[in-house]
Every structure is written in structure tokens, then in C-alpha cells.
C-alpha positions in Angstrom: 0.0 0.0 0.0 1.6 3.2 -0.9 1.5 6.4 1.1 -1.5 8.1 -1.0 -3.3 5.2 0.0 -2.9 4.5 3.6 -3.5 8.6 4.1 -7.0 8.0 1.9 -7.7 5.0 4.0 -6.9 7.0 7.1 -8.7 9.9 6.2 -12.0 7.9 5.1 -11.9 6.2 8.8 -11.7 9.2 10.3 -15.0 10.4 8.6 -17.1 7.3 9.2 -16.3 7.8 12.9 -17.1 11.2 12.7 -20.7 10.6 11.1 -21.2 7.7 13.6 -20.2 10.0 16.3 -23.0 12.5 15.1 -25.5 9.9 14.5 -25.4 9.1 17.8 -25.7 12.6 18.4 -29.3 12.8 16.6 -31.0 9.8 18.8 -33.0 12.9 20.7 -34.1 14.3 17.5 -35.0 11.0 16.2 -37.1 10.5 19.2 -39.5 13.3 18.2 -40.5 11.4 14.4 -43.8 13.3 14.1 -42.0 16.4 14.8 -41.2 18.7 11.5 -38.7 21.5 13.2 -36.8 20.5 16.4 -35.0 23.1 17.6 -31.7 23.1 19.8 -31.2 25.8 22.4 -28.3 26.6 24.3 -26.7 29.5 25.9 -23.2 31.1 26.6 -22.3 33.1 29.3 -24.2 33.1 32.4 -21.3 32.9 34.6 -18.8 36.2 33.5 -18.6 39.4 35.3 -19.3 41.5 32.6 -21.3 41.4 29.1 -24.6 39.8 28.0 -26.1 36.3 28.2 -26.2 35.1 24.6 -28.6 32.0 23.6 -28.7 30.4 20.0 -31.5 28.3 18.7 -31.0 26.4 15.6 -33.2 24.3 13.7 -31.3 21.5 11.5 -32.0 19.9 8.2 -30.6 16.1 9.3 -33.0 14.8 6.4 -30.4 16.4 3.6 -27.1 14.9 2.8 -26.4 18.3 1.2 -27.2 19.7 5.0 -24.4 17.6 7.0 -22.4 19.2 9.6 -19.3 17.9 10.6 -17.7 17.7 13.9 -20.8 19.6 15.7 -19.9 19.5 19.4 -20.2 21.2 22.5 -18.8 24.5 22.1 -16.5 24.7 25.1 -14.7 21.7 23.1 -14.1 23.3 20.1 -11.0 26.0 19.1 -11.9 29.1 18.4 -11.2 28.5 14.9 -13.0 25.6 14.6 -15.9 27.5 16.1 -16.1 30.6 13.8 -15.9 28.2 10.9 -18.9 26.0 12.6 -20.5 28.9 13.5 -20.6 30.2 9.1 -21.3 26.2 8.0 -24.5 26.8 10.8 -25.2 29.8 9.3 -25.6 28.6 5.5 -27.3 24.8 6.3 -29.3 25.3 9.0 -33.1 25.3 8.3 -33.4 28.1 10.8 -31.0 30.5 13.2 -32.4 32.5 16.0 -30.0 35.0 18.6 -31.0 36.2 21.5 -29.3 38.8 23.9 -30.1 40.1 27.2 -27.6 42.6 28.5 -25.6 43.0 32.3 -28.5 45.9 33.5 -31.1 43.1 32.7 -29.2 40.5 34.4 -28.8 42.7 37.4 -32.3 43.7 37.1 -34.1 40.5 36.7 -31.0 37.6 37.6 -29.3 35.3 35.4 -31.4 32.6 35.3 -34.2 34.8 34.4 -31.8 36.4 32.1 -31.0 32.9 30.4 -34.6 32.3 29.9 -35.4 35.6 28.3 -32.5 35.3 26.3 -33.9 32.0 25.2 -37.4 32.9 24.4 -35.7 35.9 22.4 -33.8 32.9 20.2 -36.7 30.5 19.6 -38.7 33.9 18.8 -36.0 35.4 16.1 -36.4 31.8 14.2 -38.0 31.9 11.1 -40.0 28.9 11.3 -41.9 28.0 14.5 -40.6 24.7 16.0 -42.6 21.6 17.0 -40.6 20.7 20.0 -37.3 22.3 21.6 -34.2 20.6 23.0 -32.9 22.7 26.0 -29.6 22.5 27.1 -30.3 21.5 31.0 -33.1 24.1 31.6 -37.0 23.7 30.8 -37.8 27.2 29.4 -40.6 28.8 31.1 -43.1 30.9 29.0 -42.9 29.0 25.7 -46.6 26.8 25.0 -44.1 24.6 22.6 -43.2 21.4 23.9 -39.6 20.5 25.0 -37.1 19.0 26.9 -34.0 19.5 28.9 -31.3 17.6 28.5 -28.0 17.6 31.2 -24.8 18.1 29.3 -27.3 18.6 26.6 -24.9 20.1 23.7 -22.5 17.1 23.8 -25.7 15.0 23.4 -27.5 16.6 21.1 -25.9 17.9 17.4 -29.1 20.7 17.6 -28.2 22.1 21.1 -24.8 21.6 19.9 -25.3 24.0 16.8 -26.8 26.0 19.7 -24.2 26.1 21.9 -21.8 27.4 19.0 -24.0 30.0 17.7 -24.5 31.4 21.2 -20.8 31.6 22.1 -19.2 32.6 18.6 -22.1 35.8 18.8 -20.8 36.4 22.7 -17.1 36.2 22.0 -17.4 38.6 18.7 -19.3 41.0 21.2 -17.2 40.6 24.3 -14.0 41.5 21.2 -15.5 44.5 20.6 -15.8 45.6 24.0 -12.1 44.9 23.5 -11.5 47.4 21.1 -13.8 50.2 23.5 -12.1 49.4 26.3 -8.5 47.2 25.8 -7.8 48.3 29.4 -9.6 45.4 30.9 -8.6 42.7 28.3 -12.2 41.5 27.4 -10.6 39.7 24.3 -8.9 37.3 26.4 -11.0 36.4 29.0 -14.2 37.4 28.0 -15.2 38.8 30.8 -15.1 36.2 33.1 -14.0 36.6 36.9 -10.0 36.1 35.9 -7.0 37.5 38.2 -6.6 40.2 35.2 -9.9 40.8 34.8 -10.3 41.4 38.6 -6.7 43.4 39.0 -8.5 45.6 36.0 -11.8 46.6 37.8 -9.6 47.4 40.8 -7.4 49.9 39.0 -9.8 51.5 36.7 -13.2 50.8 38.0 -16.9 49.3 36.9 -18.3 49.9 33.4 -21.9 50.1 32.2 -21.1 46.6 30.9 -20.3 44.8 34.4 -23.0 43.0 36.0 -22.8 44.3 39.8 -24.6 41.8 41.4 -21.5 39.7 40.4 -18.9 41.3 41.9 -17.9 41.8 45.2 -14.8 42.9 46.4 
């Protein structure tokens, strides 16, 4: 067997495990068989000191061959690269995409569970089709008359909640960058806004913004 070859055969393996892996992915959509639209909902960021909670709802096309995503995963899994380029691939196959964002004066307002929800029922809401049942990423969404589930650990189980997951943390991290360029004292790029030693050093020196969530902090 010649190089070319063993480096085909290697490369076809790896793809049948990958669409094995994502079969396996689907059996919560396949539950639903009467269902048209099942949409996967997840969020990103309920736990940083500063910026919005971002959710993404995404409705897939697992019918199409043409549709197929590869290597849809729990976000936190995934490089950044491999996110954005997930995140455009969503963008273009998926039957439906729906963002919702709930800044840190809401969160402080209302709390972040009650932030995640909204920020939810904003997604499902932005979709252009209306779903026939949602897949939750460990929540059950109050407010929304459509049926659904929660699943734990629900977008490394689920290749909908998964798509979710990525659209919801690609949209955060291109916001929390652009904070970035507002205010580069506080490093947002890096960490996001999330409670890091730089992060907190940064508040100490220079102070709150509009964009911290106060009912996080406390020091």
C-alpha cells in the first residue's frame, strides 16, 4: 500500500467515525418522528462578570445529505477556529437560526437565570419557522406553550443544542471583542469577561463599566 493510499484510507476512517459520532448525536431528535422542526437551544455566558447572556436556537436539516455538519460538538470543546468556521457552516445549512441577547442591566435587574430564559425565548422567537418541540440544554424554558425538553450536558448529546451552543458563544465572544476594542484596558478579548485575576486586578485599577454586572462582583 503506498503512502496516497494508507492517508485516503486513514482519512475515510476518520470520517465514518465522525458521522457515527453525530448519529449518535441525533437519537434525541429521532425520538421526536412526528415532529417537523426540532429546535436546539443553548446559551453562553451566564457565569462572566461582565457582558450579556447570549442564547442560540438552531433548527437543522438532518434529512439532507447536502445539509451535514461535521464535527458539531459542545462548544467549550471546540477551538476558536474551529468554532467561527462552525459557526458560518450553521449559518448557511441550517433550516433556521435565532439569537437572543439580554444585556448585564437586565441581568442585574431580573437575575441570570431569568436572564437565560429571556434570552432563550428571544432565540426560539428570532427563528423563522416555528418549531414543534425544543431541546434545551439542561433548563425547561418557562413561557414558551411549545413542547420540550431538557437535556444535562445537553450540547455534547445533542448535534441541535450543539449547533446551539456554537452560535450562542461565537455571537458572545465577537461581542465581548469588541468591547475589547472600547475598552482594551480590561482585556475583554482574552477572557471574556469572566472573573480572571486580570480581569479582577482591572476593575480594581480602573473601576466598573456600564457593561459589568454588579450583582457579580464583590470585592
Amino acid at each position: 500500500m503506498t503512502k496516497n493510499e494508507e492517508a485516503r484510507l486513514k482519512k475515510e476512517e476518520k470520517l465514518r467515525a465522525e458521522r457515527e459520532r453525530l448519529l449518535g448525536m441525533q437519537e434525541y431528535e429521532k425520538r421526536h418522528t412526528d415532529c417537523t422542526y426540532i429546535c436546539g437551544v443553548d446559551e453562553a455566558g451566564r457565569g462572566p462578570f461582565a457582558g450579556p447572556v447570549v442564547a442560540g436556537a438552531v433548527i437543522l436539516d438532518l434529512q439532507d445529505p447536502a445539509k451535514e455538519i461535521l464535527y458539531l460538538n459542545d462548544s467549550k470543546k471546540l477551538s476558536e477556529k474551529k468554532r467561527e468556521a462552525l459557526y458560518d457552516e450553521i449559518m448557511e445549512k441550517a433550516v433556521s437560526v435565532g439569537i437572543g441577547i439580554v444585556d448585564s442591566q437586565v441581568i442585574d435587574e431580573i437575575n441570570i437565570l431569568q436572564a437565560t430564559y429571556r434570552a432563550m425565548r428571544e432565540a426560539i422567537a428570532a427563528l423563522s419557522v416555528q418549531p414543534d418541540f425544543i431541546l434545551a440544554d439542561a433548563v425547561t424554558i418557562p413561557g414558551i406553550a411549545i413542547p420540550q425538553e431538557g437535556i444535562v450536558k445537553g450540547d455534547a448529546k445533542s448535534v441541535s443544542i450543539a449547533a446551539g451552543s456554537i452560535i450562542a458563544k461565537v455571537t458572545r465572544d465577537r461581542i465581548m471583542r469588541e468591547y475589547d476594542e472600547k475598552y482594551p484596558e480590561y482585556g475583554f478579548a482574552s477572557h471574556k469577561g469572566y472573573g480572571t485575576k486580570a480581569h479582577i486586578e482591572a476593575i480594581k485599577k480602573y473601576g466598573m463599566l456600564d457593561i459589568h454586572r454588579r450583582s457579580f462582583i464583590h470585592f
